[in-house]
C-alpha positions in Angstrom: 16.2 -5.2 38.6 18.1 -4.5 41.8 18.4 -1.2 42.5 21.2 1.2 44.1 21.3 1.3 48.1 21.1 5.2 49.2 21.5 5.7 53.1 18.7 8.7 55.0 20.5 8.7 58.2 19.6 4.6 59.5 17.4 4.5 56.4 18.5 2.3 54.0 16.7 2.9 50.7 16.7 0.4 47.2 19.1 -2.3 47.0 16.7 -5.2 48.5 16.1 -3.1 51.6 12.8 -2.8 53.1 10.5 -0.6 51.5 10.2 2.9 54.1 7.2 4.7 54.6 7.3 8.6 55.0 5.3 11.4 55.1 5.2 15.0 54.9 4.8 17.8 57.6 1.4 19.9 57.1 2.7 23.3 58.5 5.3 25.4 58.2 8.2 24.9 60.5 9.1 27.6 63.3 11.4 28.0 66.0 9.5 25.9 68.6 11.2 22.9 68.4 9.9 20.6 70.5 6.3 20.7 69.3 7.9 19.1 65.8 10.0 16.9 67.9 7.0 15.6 70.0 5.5 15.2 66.6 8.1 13.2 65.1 8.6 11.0 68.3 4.5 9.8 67.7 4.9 9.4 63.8 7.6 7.1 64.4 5.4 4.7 66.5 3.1 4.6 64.2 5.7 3.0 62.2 6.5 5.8 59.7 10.6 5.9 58.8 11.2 9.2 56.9 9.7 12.6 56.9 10.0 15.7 54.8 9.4 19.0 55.1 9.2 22.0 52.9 11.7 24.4 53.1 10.9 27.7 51.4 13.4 30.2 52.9 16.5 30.5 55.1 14.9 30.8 58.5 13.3 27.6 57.9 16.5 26.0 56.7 17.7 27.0 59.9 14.7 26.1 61.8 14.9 22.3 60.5 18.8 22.2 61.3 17.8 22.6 64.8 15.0 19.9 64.8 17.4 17.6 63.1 20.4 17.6 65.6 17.9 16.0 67.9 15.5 14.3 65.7 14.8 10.7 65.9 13.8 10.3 62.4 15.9 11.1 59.1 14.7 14.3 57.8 14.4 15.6 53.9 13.9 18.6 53.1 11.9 19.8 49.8 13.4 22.4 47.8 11.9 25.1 45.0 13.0 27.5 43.3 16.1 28.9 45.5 18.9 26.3 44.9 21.0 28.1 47.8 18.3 27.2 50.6 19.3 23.3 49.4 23.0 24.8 50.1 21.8 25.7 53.2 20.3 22.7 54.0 23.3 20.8 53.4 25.5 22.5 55.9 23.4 22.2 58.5 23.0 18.5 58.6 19.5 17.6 57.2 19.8 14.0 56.2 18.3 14.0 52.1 17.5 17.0 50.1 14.3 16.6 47.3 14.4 19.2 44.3 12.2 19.2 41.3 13.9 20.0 38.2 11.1 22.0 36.8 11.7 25.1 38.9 15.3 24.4 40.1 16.6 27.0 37.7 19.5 26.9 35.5 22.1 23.7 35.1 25.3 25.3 37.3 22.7 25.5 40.3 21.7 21.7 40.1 25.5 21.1 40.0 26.5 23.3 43.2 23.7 21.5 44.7 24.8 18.1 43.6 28.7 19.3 44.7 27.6 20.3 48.0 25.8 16.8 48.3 28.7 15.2 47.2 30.8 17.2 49.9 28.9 16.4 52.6 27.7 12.7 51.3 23.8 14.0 51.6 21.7 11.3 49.1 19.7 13.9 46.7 15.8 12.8 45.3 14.9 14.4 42.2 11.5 15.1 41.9 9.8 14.6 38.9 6.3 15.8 39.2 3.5 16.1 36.2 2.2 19.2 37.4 5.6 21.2 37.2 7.4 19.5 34.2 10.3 21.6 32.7 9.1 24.0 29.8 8.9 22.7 26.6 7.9 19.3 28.4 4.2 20.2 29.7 2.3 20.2 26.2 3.7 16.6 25.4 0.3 14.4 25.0 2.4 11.3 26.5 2.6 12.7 30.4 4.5 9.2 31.1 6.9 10.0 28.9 7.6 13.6 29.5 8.3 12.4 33.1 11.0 10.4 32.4 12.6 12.6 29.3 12.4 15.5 32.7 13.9 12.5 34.8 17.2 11.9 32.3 17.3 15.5 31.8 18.5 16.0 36.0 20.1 12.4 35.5 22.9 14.0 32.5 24.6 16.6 35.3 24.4 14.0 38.3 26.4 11.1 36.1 28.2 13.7 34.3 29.9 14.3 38.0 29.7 10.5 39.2 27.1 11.0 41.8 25.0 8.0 42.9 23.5 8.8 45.7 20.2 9.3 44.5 16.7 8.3 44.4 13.8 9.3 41.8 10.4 10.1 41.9 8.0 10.3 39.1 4.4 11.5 39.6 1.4 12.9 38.9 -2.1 12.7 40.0 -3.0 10.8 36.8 -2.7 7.0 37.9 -1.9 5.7 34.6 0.9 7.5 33.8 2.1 7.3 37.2 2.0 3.7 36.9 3.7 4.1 33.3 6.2 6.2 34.0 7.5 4.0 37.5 7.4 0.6 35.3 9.6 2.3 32.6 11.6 4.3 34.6 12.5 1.2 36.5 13.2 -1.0 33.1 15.9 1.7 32.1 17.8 2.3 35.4 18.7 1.1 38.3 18.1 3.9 41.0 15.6 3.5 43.6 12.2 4.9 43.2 10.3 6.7 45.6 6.6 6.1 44.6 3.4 8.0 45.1 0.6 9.9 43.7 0.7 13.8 44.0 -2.3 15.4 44.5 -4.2 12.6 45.1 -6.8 14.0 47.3 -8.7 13.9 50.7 -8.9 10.6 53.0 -11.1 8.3 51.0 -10.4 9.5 46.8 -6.9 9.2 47.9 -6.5 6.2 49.7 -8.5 4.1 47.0 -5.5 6.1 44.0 -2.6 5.5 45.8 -3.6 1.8 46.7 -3.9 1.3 43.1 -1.2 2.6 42.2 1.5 1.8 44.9 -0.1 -1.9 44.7 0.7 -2.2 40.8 4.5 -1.2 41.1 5.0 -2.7 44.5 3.7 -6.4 43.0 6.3 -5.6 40.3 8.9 -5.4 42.4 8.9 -1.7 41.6 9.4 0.8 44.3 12.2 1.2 47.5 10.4 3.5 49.2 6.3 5.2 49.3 5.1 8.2 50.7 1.0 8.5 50.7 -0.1 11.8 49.8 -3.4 12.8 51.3 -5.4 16.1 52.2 -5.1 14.6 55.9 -2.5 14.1 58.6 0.6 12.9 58.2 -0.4 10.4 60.8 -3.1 9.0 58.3 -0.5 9.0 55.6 1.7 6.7 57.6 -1.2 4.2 58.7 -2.2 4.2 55.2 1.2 3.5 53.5 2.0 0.6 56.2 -1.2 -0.7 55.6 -1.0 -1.1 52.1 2.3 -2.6 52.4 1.3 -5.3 54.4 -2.2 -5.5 52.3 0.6 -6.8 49.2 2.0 -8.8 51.5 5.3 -6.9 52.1 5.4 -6.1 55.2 4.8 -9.1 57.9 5.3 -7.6 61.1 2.7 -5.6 63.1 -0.8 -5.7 64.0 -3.4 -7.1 61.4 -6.7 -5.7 62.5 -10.3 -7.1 61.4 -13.0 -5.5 62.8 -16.9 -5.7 61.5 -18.6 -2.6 59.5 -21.4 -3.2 62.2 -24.8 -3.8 61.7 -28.6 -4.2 63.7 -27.2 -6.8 65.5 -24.2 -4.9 67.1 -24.3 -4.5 70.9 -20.8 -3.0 71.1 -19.7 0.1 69.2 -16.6 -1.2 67.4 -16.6 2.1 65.0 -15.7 4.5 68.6 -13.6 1.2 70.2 -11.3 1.0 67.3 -10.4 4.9 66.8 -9.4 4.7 70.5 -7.0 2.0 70.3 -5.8 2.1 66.9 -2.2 4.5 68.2 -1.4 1.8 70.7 -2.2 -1.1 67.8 0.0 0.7 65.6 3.2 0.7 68.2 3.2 -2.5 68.4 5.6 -4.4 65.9 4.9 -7.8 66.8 3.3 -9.8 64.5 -0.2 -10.3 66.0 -3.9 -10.8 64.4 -6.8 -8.1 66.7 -10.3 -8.0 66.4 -12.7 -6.0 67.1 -16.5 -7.2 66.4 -20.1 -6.1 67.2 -21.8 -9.1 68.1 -21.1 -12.8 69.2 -22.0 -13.7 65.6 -18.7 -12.5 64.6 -16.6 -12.9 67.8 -15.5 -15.1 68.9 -16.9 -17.4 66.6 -15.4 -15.9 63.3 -12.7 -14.2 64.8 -11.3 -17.0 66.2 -8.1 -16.9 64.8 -7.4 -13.4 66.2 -4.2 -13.5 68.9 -6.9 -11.0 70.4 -10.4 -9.9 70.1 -13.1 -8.2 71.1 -17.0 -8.3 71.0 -20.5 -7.2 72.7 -22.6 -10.1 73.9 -25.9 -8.7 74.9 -24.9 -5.9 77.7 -21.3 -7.3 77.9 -18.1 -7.0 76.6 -16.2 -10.2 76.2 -12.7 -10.3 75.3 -11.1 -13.7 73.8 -7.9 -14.9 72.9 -8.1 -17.7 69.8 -11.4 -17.8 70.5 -11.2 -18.8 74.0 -13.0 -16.0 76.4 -10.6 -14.7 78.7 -13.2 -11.7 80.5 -16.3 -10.6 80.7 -16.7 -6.7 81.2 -18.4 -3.6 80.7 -18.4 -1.1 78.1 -16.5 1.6 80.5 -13.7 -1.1 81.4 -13.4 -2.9 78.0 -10.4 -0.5 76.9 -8.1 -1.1 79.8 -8.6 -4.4 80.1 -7.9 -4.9 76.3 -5.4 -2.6 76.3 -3.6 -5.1 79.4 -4.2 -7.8 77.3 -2.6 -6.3 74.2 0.7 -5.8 75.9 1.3 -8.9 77.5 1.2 -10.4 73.5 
């Protein structure tokens, strides 16, 4: 089913549109801007389109207007409990406000917030989360279900006043019924889903959830936009949700990278090489095949293919192109000249 087209700023989410990657910052935000819009400026090389912060007070509403004016990302911010910091919010420009209507409060303060939206033509995401479901919701024994019954219960004031611009999340840290609860959701209506697992734990437990789940919806056609939650940096949240997209074969552009899990044989530390070049990998948007191997067993003879490579021959580095050897080096200059080569792809 073809969903509804919200706009985040130059984000355009659902409608046949890309599927976005975002993220969410780690720290609370304070005055000192430019730290956040450094930040910003290196999560959006990295490929990431979106990114939300929480909001939990007025000073910080304030705070992220400020960042916002000169942001170069859309910003959302994510709002509990106090429906007036959303207000807030609002007025001072942030591009997409996320509430969860299990601690928004009573039904006239989801309506201002949806009327002050409306005003200002701010796209809204309801949050539906299994952790915080509305009361008389959190004892059902079907979690899939009481996700969406919490879902149509912020959906009823937000038709009721003819606002669309909208996008829906339903998730918990349980993949099944976050798998359930998408594939139904997204059988019933047609507003785009933001998918992800909540909770879903440090680097490695939650890489290996939110691949499952993110890969079952997104095969499905299920799922505008993703946001990879891990105990990590937002940085690793990014990689991680671009490289699943391409992994399902959605996203085409940008660097594929194969490097070996190294062995005995490995004269050249691929582990060290690849941490230090994986930043400049990720700006690149071209659509290019790099690899990085231990040993002339893998490279250049099964790396072949790569647009680029890299291996250790003995006490040499040898860089190749298709195969073909282009230098022979030394550990200490193998990064800059790989790093020349990269750019002139």
């Amino acid at each position: 089913m073809s969903t509804n087209t919200v706009k985040v700023g130059d984000v355009l989410i659902g409608g046949g549109f890309p599927v976005s990657v975002q993220t969410m910052w780690k720290t609370p935000l304070t005055p000192e801007k430019d730290s956040f819009l450094n930040e910003i400026n290196d999560l959006q090389n990295l490929g990431c389109d979106i990114i939300r912060f929480s909001v939990p007070d007025m000073d910080s509403a304030g705070y992220l207007g400020d960042i916002a004016k000169e942001s170069s990302l859309p910003l959302v911010a994510d709002i509990h409990f106090d429906y007036r910091i959303a207000l807030e919010c609002i007025k001072r420009g942030i591009q997409k406000i996320r509430i969860n209507p299990g601690n928004i409060g009573a039904a006239w303060k989801v309506e201002e917030v949806i009327k002050a939206a409306s005003d200002k033509n701010v796209p809204l995401r309801v949050g539906v989360n299994g952790g915080s479901l509305p009361a008389g919701l959190r004892d059902m024994e079907d979690k899939s279900a009481a996700m969406i019954q919490a879902a149509e219960m912020e959906m009823e004031p937000l038709e009721r006043l003819g606002f669309k611009n909208v996008v829906f999340s339903l998730k918990s840290s349980d993949i099944k019924a976050t798998v359930e609860a998408n594939t139904v959701f997204s059988e019933k209506y047609n507003y785009p889903l933001h998918l992800g697992v909540t909770e879903a734990g440090p680097l490695i437990p939650g890489i290996v959830k939110s691949s499952i789940v993110l890969q079952e919806l997104l095969s499905q056609g299920i799922g505008d936009t993703i946001r990879v939650s891990l105990s990590d940096t937002p940085a690793s949240e990014v990689v991680t949700g671009i490289e699943i997209l391409k992994a399902s074969g959605i996203k085409k552009d940008g660097v594929s990278i194969v490097s070996c899990p190294r062995c005995g044989r490995a004269s050249f530390d691929t582990h060290s090489f690849t941490r230090k070049i994986e930043s400049v990998l990720y700006r690149k948007k071209k659509r290019l095949s790099v690899a990085v191997m231990g040993c002339i067993v893998n490279g250049p003879g099964e790396a072949r293919h790569a647009d680029l490579g890299i291996t250790g021959s003995g006490n040499t580095v040898v860089i190749f192109k298709k195969g073909k050897i282009i230098h022979k080096t030394t550990t200490d200059r193998a990064e800059k000249i790989f790093v020349e080569e990269l750019e002139k792809l």
